[in-house]
DSSP file (Angstrom, degrees, kcal/mol; ACC not computed):
  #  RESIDUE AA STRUCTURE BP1 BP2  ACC     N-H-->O    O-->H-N    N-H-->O    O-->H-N    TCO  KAPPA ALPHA  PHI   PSI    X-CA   Y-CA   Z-CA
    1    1 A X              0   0    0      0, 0.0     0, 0.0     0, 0.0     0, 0.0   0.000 360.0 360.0 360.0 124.5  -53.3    6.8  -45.2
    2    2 A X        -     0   0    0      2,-0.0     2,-0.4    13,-0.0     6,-0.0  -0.050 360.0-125.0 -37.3 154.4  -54.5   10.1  -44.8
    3    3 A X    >   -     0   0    0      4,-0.1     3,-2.3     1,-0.0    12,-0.1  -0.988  32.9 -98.4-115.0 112.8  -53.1   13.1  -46.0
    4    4 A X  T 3  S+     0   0    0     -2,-0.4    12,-0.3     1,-0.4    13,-0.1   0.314 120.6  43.6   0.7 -37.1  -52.2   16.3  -43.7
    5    5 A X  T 3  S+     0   0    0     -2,-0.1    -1,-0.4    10,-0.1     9,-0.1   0.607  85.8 106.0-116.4   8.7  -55.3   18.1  -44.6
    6    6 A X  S <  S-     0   0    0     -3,-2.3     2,-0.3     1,-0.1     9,-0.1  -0.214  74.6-115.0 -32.8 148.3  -57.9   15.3  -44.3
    7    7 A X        -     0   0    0      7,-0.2     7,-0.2     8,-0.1     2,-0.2  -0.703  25.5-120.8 -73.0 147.3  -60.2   15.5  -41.2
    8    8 A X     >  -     0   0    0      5,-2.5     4,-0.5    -2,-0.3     3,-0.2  -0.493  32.0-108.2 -95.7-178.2  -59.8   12.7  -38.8
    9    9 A X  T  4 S+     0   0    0      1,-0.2    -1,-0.1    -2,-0.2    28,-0.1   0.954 108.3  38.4 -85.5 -46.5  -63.3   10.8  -38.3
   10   10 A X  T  4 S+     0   0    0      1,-0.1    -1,-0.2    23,-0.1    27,-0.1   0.370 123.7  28.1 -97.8  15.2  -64.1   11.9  -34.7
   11   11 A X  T  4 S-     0   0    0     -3,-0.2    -2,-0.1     2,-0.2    -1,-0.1   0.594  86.7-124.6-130.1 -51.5  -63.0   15.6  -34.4
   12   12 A X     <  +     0   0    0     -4,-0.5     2,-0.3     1,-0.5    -3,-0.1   0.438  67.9 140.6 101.3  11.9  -63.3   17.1  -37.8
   13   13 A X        -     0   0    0     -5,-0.1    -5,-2.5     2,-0.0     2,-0.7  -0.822  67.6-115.9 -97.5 130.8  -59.4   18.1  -37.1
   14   14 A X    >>  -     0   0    0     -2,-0.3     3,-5.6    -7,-0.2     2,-4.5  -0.526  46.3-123.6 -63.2 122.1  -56.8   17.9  -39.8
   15   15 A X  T 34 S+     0   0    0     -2,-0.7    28,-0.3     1,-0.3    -1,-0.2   0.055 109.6  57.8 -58.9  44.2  -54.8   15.0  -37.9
   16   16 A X  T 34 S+     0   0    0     -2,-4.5    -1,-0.3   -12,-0.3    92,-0.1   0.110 113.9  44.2-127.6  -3.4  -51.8   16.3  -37.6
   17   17 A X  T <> S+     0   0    0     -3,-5.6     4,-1.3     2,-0.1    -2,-0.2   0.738 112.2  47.1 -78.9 -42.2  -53.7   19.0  -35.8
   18   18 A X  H >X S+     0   0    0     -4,-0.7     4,-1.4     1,-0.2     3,-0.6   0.907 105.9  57.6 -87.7 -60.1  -55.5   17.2  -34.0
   19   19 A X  H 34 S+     0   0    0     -5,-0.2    -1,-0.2     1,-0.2    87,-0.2   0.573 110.6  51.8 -61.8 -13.9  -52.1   14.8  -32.9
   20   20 A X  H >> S+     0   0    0     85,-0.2     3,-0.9     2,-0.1     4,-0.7   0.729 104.4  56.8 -89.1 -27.8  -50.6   18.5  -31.4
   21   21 A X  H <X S+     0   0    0     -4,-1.3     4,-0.9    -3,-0.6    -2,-0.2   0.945  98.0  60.4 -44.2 -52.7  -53.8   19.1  -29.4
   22   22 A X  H 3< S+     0   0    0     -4,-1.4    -1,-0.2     1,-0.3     8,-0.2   0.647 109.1  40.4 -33.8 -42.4  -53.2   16.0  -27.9
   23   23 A X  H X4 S+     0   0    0     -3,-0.9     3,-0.8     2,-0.1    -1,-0.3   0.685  93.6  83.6 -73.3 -48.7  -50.0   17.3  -26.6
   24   24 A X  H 3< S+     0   0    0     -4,-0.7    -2,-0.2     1,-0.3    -1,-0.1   0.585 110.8   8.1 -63.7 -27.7  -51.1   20.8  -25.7
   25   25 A X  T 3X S-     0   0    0     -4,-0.9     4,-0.7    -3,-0.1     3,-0.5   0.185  98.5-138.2-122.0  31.3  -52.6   19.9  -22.1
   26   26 A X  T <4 S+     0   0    0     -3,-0.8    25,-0.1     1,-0.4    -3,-0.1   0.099  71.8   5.3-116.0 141.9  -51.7   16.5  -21.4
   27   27 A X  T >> S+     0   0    0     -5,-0.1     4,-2.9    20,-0.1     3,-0.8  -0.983 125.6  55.5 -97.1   9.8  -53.1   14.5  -20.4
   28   28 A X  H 3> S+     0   0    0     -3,-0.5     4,-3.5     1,-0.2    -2,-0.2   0.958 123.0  33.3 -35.3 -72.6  -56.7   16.3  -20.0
   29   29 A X  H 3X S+     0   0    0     -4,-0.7     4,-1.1     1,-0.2    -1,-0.2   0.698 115.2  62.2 -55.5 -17.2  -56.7   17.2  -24.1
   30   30 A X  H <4 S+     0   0    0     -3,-0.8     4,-0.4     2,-0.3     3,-0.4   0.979 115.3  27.9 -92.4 -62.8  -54.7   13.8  -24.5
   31   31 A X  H  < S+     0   0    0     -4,-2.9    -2,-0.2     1,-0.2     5,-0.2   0.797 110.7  67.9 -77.3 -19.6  -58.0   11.4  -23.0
   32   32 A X  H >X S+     0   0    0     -4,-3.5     3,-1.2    -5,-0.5     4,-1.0   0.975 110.7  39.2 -42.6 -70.2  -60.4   14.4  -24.4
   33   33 A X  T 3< S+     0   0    0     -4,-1.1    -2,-0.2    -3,-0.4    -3,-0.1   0.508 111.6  55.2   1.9 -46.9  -58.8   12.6  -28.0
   34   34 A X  T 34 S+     0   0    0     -4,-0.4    -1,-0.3     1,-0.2    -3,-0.1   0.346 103.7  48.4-112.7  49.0  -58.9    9.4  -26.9
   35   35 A X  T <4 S+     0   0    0     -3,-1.2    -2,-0.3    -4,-0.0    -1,-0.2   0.507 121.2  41.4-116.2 -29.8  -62.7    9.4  -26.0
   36   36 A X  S  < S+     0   0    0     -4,-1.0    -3,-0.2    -5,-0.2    -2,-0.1   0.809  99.8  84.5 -84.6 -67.0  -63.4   11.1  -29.8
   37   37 A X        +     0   0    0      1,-0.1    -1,-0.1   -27,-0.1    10,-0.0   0.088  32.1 134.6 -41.9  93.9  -61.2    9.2  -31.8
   38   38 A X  S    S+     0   0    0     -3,-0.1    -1,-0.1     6,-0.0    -2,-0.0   0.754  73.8  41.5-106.8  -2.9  -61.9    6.2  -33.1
   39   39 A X  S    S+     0   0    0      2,-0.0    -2,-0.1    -3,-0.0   -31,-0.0   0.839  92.9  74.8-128.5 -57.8  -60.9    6.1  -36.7
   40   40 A X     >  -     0   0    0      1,-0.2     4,-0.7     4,-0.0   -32,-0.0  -0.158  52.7-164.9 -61.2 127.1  -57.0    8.0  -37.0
   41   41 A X  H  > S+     0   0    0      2,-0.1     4,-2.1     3,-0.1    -1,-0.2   0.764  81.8  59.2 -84.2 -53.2  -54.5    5.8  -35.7
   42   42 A X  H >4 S+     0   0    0      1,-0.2     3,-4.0     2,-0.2     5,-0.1   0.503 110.9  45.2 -10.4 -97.2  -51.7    9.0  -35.5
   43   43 A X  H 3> S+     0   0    0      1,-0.4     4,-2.5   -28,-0.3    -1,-0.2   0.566 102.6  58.4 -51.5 -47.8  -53.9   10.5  -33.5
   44   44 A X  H 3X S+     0   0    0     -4,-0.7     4,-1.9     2,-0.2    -1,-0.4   0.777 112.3  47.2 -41.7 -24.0  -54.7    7.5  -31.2
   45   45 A X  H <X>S+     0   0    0     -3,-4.0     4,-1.5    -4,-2.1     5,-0.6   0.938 112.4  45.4 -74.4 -87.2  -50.8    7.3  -30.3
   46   46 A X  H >>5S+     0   0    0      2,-0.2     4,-5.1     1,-0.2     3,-0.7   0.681 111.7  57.8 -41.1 -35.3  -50.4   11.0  -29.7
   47   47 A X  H 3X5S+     0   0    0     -4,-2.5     4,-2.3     1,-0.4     5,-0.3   0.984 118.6  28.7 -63.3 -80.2  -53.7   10.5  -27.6
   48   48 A X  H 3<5S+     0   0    0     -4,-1.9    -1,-0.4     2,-0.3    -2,-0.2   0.461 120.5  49.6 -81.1  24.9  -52.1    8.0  -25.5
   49   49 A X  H XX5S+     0   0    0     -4,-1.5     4,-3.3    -3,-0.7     3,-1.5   0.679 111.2  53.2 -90.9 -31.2  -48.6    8.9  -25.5
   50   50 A X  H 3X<S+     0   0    0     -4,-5.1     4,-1.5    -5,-0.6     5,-0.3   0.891 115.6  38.6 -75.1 -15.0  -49.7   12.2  -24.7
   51   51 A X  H 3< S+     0   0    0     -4,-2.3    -1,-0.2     2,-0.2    -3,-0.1   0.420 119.4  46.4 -99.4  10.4  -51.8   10.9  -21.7
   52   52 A X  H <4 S+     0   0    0     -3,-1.5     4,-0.5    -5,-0.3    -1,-0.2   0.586 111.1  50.8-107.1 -23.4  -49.1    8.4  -20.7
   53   53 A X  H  X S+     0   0    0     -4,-3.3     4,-1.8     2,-0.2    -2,-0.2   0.965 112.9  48.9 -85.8 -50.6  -46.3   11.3  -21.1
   54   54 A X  H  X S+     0   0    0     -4,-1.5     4,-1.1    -5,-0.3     5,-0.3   0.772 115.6  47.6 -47.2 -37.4  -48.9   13.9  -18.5
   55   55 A X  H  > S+     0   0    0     -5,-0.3     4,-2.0     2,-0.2     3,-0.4   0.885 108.9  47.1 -78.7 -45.3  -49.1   11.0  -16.0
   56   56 A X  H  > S+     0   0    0     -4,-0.5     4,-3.5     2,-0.3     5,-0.3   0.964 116.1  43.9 -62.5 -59.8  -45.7   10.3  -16.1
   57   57 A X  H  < S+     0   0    0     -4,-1.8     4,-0.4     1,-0.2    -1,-0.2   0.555 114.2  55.9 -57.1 -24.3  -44.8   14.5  -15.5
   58   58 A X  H  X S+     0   0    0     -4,-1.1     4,-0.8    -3,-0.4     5,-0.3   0.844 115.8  35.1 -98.1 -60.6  -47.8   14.4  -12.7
   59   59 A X  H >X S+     0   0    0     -4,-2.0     3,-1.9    -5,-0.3     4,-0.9   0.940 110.1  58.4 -60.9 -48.8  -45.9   11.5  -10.9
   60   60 A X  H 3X>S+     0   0    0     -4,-3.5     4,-2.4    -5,-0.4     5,-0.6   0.886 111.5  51.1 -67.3 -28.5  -42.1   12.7  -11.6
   61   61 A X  H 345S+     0   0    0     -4,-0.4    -1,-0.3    -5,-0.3    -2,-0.3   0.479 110.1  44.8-100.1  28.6  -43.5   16.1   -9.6
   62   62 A X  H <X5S+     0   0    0     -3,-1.9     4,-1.1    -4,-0.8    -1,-0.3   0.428 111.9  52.0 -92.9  -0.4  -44.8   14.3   -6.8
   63   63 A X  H  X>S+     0   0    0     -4,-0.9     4,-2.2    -5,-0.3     5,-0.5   0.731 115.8  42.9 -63.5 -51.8  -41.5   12.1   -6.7
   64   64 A X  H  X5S+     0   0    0     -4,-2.4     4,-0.9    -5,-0.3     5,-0.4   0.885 111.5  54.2 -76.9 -24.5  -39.6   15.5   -6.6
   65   65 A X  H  ><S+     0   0    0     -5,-0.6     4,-1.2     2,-0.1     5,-0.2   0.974 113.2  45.0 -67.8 -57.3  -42.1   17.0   -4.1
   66   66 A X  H  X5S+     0   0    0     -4,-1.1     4,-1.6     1,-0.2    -2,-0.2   0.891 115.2  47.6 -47.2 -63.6  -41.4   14.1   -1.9
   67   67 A X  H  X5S+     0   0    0     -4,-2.2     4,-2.0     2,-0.2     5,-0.3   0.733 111.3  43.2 -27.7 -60.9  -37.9   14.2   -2.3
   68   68 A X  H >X<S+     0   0    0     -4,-0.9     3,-2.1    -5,-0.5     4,-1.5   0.867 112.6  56.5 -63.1 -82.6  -37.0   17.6   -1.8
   69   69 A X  H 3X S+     0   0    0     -4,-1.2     4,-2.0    -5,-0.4    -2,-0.2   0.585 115.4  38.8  -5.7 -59.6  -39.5   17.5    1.3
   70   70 A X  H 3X S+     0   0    0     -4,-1.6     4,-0.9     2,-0.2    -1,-0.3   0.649 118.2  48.9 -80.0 -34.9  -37.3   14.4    2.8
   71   71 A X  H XX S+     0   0    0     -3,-2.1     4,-4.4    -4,-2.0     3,-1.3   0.952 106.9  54.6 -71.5 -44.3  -33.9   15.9    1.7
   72   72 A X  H >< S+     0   0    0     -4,-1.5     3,-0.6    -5,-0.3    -2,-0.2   0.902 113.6  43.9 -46.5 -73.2  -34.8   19.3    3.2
   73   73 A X  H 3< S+     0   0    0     -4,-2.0    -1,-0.2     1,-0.2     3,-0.2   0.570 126.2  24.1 -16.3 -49.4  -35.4   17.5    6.5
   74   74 A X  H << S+     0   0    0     -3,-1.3    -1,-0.2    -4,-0.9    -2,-0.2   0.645 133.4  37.5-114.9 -25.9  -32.3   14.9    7.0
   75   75 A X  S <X S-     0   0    0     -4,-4.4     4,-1.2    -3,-0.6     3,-0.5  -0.180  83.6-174.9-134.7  44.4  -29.8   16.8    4.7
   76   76 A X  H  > S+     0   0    0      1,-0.3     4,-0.9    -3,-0.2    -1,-0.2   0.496  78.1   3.2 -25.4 -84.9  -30.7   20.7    5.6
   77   77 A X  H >> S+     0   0    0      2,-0.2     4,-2.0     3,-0.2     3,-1.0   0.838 126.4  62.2 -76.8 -28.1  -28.8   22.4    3.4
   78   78 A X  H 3> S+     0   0    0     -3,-0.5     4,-1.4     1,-0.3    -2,-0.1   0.970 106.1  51.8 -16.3 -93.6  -27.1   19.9    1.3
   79   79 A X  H 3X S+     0   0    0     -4,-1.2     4,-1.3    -8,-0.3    -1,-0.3   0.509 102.5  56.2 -26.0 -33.0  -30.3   18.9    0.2
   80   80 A X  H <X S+     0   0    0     -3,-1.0     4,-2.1    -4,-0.9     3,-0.5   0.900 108.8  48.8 -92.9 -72.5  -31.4   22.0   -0.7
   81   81 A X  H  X S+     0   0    0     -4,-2.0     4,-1.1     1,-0.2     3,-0.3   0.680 110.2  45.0  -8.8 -85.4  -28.4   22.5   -3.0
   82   82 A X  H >< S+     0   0    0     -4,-1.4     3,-1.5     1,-0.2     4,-0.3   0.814 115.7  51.3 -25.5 -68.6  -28.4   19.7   -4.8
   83   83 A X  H >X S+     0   0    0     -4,-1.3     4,-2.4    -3,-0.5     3,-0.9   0.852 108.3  55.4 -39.3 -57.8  -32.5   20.2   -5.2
   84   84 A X  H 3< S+     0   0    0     -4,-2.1     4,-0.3    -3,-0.3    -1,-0.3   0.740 113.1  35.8 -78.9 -14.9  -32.0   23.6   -6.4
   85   85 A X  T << S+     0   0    0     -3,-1.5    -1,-0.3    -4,-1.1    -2,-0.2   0.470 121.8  45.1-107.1  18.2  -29.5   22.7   -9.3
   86   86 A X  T X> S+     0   0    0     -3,-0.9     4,-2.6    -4,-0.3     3,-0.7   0.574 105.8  52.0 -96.1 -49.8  -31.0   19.7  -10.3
   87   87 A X  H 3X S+     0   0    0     -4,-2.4     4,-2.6     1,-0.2     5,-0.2   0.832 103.7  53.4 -70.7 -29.5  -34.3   20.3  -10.4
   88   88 A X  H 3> S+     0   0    0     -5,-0.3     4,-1.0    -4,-0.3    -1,-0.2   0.671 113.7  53.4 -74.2 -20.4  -34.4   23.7  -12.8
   89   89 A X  H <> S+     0   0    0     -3,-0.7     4,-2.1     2,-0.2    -2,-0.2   0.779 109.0  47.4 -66.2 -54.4  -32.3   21.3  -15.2
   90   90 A X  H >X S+     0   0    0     -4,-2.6     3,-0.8     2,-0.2     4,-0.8   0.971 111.1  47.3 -54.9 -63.0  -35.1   18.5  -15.0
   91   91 A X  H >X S+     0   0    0     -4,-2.6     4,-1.6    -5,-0.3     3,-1.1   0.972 107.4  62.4 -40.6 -62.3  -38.0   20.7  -15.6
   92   92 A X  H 3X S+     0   0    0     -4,-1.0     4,-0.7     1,-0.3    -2,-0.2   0.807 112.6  34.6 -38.3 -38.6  -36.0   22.2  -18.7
   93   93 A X  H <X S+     0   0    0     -4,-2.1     4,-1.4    -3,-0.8    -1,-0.3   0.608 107.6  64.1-115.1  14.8  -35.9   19.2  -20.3
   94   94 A X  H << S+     0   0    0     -3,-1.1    -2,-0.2    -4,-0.8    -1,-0.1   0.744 110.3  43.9  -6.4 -69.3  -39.1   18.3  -19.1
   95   95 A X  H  X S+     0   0    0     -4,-1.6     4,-1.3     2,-0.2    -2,-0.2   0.697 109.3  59.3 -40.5 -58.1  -39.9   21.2  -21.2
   96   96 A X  H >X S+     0   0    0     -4,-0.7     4,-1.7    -5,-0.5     3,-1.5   0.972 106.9  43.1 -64.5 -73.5  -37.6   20.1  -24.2
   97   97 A X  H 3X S+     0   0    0     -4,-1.4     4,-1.6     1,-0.3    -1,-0.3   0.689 107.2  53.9 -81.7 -27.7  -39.1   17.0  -24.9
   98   98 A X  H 3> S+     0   0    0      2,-0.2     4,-1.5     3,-0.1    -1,-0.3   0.806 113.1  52.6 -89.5 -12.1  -43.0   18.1  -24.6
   99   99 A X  H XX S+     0   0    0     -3,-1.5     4,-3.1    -4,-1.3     3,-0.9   0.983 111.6  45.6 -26.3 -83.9  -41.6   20.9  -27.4
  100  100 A X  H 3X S+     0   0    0     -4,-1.7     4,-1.4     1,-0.3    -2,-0.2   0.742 114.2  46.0 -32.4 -46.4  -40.2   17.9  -29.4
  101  101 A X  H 3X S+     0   0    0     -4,-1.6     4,-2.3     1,-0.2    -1,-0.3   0.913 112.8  47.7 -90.6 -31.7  -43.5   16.1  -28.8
  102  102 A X  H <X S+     0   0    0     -4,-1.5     4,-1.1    -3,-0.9     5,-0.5   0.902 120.8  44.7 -67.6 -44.6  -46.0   19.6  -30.0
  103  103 A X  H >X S+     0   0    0     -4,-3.1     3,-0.7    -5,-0.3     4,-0.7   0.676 113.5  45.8 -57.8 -84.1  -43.4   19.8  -33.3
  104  104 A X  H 3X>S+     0   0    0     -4,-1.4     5,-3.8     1,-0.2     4,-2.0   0.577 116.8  41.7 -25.8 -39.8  -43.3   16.1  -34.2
  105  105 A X  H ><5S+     0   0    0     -4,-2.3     3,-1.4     2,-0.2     4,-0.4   1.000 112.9  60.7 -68.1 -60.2  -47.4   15.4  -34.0
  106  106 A X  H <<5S+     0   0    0     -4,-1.1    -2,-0.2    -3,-0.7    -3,-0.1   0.837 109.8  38.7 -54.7 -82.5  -47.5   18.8  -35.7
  107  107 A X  H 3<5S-     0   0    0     -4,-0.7    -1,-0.3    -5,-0.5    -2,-0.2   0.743 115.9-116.2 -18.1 -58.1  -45.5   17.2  -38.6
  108  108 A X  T <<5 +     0   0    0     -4,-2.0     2,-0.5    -3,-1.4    -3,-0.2   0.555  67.2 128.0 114.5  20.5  -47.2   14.2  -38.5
  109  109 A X      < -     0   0    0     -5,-3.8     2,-1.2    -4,-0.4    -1,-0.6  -0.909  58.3-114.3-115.5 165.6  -44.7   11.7  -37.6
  110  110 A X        -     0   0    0     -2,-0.5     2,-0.4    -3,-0.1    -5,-0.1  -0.696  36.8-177.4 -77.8  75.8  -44.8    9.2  -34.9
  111  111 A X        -     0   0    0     -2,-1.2     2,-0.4   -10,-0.2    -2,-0.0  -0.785  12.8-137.3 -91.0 142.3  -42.4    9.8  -32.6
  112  112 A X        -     0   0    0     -2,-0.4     2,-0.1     1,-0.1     3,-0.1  -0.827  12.1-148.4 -82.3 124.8  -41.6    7.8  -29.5
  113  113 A X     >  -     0   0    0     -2,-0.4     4,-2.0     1,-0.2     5,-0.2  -0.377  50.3 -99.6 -69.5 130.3  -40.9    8.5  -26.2
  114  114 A X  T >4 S-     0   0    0      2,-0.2     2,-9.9     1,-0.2     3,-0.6  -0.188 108.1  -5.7 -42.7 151.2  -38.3    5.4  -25.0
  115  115 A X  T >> S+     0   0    0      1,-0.3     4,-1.6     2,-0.1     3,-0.7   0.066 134.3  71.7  67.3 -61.0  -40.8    2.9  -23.0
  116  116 A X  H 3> S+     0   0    0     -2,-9.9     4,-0.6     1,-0.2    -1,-0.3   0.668  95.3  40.6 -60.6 -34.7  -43.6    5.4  -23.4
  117  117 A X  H << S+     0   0    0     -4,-2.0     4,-0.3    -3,-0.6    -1,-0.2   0.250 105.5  61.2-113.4  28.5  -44.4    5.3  -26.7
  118  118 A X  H <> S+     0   0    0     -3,-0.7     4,-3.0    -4,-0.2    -2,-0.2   0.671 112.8  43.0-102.9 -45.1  -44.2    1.4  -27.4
  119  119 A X  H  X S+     0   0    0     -4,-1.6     4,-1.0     2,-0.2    -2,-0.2   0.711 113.5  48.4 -89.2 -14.0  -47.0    1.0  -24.8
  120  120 A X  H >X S+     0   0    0     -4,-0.6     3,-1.8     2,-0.1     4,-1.7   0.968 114.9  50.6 -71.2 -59.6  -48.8    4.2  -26.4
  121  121 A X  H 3>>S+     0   0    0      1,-0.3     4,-3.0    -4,-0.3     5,-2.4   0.792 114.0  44.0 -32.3 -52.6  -48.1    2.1  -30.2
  122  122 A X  H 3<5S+     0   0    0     -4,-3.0    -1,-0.3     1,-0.2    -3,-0.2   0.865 113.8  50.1 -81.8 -23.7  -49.6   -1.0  -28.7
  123  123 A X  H <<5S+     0   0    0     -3,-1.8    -1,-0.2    -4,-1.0    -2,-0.2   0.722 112.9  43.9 -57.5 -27.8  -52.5    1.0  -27.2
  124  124 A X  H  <5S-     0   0    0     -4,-1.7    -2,-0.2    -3,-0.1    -3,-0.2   0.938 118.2-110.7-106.2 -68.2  -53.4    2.9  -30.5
  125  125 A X  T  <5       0   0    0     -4,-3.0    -3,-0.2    -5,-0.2    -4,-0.1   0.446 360.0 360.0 132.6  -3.5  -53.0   -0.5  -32.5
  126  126 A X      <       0   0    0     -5,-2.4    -4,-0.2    -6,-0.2    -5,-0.1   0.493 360.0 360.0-111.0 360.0  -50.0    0.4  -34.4
């Protein structure tokens, strides 16, 4: 196992640098990562969790576009209520958790998102 200030083989990044990049735009930087990497496993997990965690955040806000869009319509103001304290809550821990994910690569452990990071684990090989 590599050591925290090693370079990984296809970036020249210590990987636990390299596994916060990953993070840092996701999932542009994520599949940037997993087109260099071939040698780090870390980093192949952050690589796809982080491009599996950016799809997933790109879907939840066209679910919530849709949603609002459908409530506003059938449920005027209701809908907008609801929308408008739910949704600044969602984002927040939205937020929260892609924090959680920049610290943890930083660190250098493998943490897993439920669901999301089993299928990054089996992706990366680990």
């Amino acid at each position: 196992m590599k050591s925290a200030g090693q370079q990984t083989g296809g970036t020249g990044l210590a990987p636990n640098v390299a596994s916060l990049l990953c993070y840092i735009c996701a999932p542009i930087t994520s599949v940037v990562f997993l087109l260099i990497e071939k040698e780090n496993k870390d980093v192949k997990f952050h690589a796809w969790q982080g491009t599996l965690y950016g799809a997933a955040v790109i879907a939840l806000n066209i679910v919530l576009q849709l949603l609002g869009f459908l409530l506003g319509h059938m449920i005027d103001f209701l809908g907008a209520v609801i929308l408008s304290f739910l949704l600044p809550l969602l984002w927040i821990g939205v937020f929260i958790l892609w924090v959680v994910l920049l610290v943890k690569a930083y660190q250098g452990e493998r943490w897993k998102i439920p669901v999301l990071g089993d299928i990054a684990a089996q992706k990366a090989g680990v």
